[in-house]
C-alpha positions in Angstrom: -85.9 11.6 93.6 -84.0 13.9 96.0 -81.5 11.0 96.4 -80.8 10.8 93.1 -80.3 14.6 92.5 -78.0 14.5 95.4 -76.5 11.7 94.0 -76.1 13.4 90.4 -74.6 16.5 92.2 -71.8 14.6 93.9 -71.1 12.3 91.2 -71.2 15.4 88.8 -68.3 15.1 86.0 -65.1 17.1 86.6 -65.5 19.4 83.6 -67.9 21.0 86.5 -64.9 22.4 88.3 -63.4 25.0 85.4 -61.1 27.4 86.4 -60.7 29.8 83.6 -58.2 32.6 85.6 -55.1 31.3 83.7 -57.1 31.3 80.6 -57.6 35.3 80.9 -54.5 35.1 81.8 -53.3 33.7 78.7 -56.0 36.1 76.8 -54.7 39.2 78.4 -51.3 38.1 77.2 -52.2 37.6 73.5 -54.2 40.7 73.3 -51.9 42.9 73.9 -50.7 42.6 70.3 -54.0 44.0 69.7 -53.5 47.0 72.0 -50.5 47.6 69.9 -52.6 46.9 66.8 -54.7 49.7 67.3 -51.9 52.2 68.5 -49.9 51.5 65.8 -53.0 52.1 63.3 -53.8 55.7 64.2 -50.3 56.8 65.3 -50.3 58.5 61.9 -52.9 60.9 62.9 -51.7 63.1 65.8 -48.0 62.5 64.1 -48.8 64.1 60.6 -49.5 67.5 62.0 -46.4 67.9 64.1 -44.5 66.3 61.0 -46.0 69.2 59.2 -45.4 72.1 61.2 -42.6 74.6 60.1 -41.2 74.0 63.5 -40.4 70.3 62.3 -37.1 68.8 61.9 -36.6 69.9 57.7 -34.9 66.4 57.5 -38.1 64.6 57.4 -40.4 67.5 57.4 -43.8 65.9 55.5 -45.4 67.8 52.4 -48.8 66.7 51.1 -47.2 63.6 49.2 -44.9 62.6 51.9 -48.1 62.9 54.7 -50.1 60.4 52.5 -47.4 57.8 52.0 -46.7 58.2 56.3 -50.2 57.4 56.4 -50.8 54.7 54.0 -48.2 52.5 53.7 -48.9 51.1 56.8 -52.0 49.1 55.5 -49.8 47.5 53.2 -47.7 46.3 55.3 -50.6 45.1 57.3 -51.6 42.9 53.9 -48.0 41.6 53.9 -47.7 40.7 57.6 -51.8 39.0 56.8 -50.6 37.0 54.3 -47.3 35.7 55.9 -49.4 34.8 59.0 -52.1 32.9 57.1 -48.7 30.9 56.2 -47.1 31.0 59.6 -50.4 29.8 61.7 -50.0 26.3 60.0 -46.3 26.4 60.0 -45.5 27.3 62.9 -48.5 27.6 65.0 -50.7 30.2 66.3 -48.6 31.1 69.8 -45.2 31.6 67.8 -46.9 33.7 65.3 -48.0 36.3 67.6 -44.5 35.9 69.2 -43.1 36.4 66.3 -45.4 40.0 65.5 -43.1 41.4 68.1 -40.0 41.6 66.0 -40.8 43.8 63.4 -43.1 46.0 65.8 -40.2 46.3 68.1 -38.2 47.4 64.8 -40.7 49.7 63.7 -41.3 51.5 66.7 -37.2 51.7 66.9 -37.1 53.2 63.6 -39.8 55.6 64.3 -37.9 56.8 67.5 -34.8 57.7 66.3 -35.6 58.5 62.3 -33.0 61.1 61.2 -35.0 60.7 58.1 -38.1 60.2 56.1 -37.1 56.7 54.4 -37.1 55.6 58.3 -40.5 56.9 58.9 -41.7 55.3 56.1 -40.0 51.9 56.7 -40.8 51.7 60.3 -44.5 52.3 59.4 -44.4 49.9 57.0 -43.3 47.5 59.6 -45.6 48.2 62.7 -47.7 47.5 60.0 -46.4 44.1 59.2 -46.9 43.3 62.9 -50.5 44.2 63.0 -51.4 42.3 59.9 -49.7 39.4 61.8 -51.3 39.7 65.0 -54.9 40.6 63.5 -54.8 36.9 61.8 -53.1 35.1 64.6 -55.1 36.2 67.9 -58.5 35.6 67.1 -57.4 32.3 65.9 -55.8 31.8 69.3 -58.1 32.8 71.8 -60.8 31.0 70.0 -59.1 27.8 70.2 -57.5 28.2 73.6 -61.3 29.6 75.2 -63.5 26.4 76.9 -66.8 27.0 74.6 -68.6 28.5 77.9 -66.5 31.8 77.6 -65.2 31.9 74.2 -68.0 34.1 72.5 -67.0 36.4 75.1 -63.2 36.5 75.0 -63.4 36.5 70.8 -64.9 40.3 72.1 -61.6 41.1 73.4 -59.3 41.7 70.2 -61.7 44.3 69.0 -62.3 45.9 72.5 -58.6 46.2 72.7 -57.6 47.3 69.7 -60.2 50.5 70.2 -58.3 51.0 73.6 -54.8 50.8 72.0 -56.2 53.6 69.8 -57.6 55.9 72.4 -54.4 55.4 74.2 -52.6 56.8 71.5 -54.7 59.8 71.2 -54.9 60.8 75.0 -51.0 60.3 75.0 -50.5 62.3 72.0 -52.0 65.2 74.1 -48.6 65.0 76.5 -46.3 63.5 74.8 -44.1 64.4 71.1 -44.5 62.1 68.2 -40.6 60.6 69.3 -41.9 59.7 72.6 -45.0 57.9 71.3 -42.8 55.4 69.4 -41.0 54.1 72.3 -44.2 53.8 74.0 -45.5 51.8 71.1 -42.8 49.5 71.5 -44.0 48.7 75.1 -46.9 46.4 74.7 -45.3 44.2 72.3 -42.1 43.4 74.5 -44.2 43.1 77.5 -46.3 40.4 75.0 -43.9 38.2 74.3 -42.4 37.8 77.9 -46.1 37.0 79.0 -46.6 34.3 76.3 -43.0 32.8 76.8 -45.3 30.9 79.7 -48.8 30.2 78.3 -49.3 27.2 76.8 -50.0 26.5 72.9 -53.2 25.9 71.2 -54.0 22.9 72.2 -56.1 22.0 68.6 -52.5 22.9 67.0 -51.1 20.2 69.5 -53.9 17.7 68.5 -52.8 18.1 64.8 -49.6 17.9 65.3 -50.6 14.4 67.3 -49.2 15.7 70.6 -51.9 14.7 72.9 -50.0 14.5 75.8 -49.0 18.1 75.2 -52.6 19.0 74.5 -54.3 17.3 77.8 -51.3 19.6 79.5 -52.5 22.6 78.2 -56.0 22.2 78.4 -55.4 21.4 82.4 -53.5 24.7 82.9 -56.4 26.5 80.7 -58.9 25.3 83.0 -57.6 24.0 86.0 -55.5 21.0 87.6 -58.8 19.4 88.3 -60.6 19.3 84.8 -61.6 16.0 83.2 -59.7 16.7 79.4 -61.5 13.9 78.4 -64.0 14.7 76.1 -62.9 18.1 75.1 -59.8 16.6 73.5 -62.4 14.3 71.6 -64.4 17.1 70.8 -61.3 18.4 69.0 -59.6 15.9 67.5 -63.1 14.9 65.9 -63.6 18.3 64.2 -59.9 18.5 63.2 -60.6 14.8 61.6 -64.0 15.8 59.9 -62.5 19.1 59.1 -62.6 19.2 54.7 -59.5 20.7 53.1 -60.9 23.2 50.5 -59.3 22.9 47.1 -58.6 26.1 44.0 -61.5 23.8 42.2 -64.2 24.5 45.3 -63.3 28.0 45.8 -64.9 28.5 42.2 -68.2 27.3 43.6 -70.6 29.6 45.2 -70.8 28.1 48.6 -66.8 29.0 49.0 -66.6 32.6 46.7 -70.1 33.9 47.8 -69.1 34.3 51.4 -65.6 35.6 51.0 -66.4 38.3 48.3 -69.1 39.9 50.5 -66.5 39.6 53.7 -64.2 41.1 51.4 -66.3 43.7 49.7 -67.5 44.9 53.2 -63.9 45.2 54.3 -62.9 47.4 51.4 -65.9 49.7 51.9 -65.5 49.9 55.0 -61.7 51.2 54.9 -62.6 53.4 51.5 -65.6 55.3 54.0 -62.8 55.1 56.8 -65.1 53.0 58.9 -62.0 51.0 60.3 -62.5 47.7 62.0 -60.2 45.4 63.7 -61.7 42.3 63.4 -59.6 39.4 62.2 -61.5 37.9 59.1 -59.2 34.5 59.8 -61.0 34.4 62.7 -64.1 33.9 61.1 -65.3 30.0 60.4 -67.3 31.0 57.8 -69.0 26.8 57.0 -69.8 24.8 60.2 
């Protein structure tokens, strides 16, 4: 008996031997977009009442009115950049679309720094929301696929956790710093983002669909180290992606599809109506298993 579990232990397959530091690596990288994410979500907040002030700039000095659109309009361009990333994730794949987030965050955050009037508040709020929306679909979908399944309930955590940092940021810096100087800070996480992911590998699922195996056996050895056996996690994934059903309009109109997505939505909405703000990604979500 001993000889055999000795036996077992040096015979043990080389998925044993996972080295996941590139892998926070590669989270660390992605979440940043969620740091950014959060910041960009509140910057509204301690902004509004130096916007207000009768020491303001009169050029873009906010009323009531112009205060509500400052803080508003960037949830719509959070729905915008949502929706084009639900697009982009297939298109293009989940890495570039958080790539991608950094360009109009990055023109946002420029707008916001050197407005010289209130149509460029407005329109570089509307953009930093764009980004969030973008990265808010696109990360959760990322880590979740790029996570070995031993760590991956803990690193779908980090988004969230991130987000609520990239919002207490904001606040502690708005305590030092004027609302001009917290734009170009805001631009920082995002740049620093997309040089970090410029050299982590892509999803390897997106590689399997795309029939890149090569590609994906790459990526899943410098996810989890040179000496991993890629073996039977790529088989794991190709046979979900080849069971995976394709929902049609028709099955959405059942109750197994609507049922689930109304309450997710329904909670969402109350949520943001009671300003009980969450920054979960809802495409992260695999709502049938």
């Amino acid at each position: 008996m001993k000889r055999t579990a000795l036996l077992n232990r040096r015979t043990a397959p080389p998925e044993s031997k996972i080295n996941n530091s590139r892998l926070y690596l590669a989270v660390f990288s992605a979440v940043l977009g969620n740091f950014n994410f959060g910041y960009s979500m509140v910057f509204s907040s301690p902004v509004i009442p130096q916007l207000k002030s009768p020491d303001a700039d009169p050029r873009f000095r906010l009323d009531a009115n112009d205060a509500a659109w400052f803080g508003s309009i960037y949830t719509l361009g959070a729905a915008v950049g949502g929706l084009g990333a639900m697009l982009l994730n297939d298109k293009i794949g989940r890495k570039l679309s958080i790539m991608l987030s950094a360009v109009p965050s990055t023109i946002g955050y420029m707008l916001l720094g050197g407005a010289v009037n209130l149509w460029m508040l407005l329109l570089g709020r509307f953009l930093t929301g764009v980004a969030g929306g973008m990265t808010a679909a696109s990360i959760p979908v990322y880590i979740s696929e790029i996570s070995h399944k031993s760590v991956r309930g803990a690193l779908g955590s980090c988004p969230q956790i991130t987000a609520v940092f990239g919002s207490l940021s904001l606040y502690a810096l708005s305590l030092v710093l004027p609302w001009r100087w917290l734009a170009v800070v805001g631009g920082g996480p995002a740049l620093v983002m997309i040089v970090l992911l410029v050299f982590m590998p892509r999803s390897p699922r997106r590689l399997l669909s795309l029939g890149q195996e090569d590609k994906a056996k790459k990526a899943l050895r410098w996810l989890r180290g040179e000496h991993y056996d890629t073996h039977s996690e790529v088989l794991a994934i190709q046979n979900s992606i080849d069971t995976q059903d394709k929902v049609t309009l028709s099955q959405l109109a059942t109750p197994r599809f609507y049922r689930p997505i109304l309450i997710s939505v329904v909670m969402r909405f109350l949520q943001q109506m009671t300003g009980h703000h969450t920054y979960s990604g809802l495409s992260g979500i695999h709502l049938f298993s």
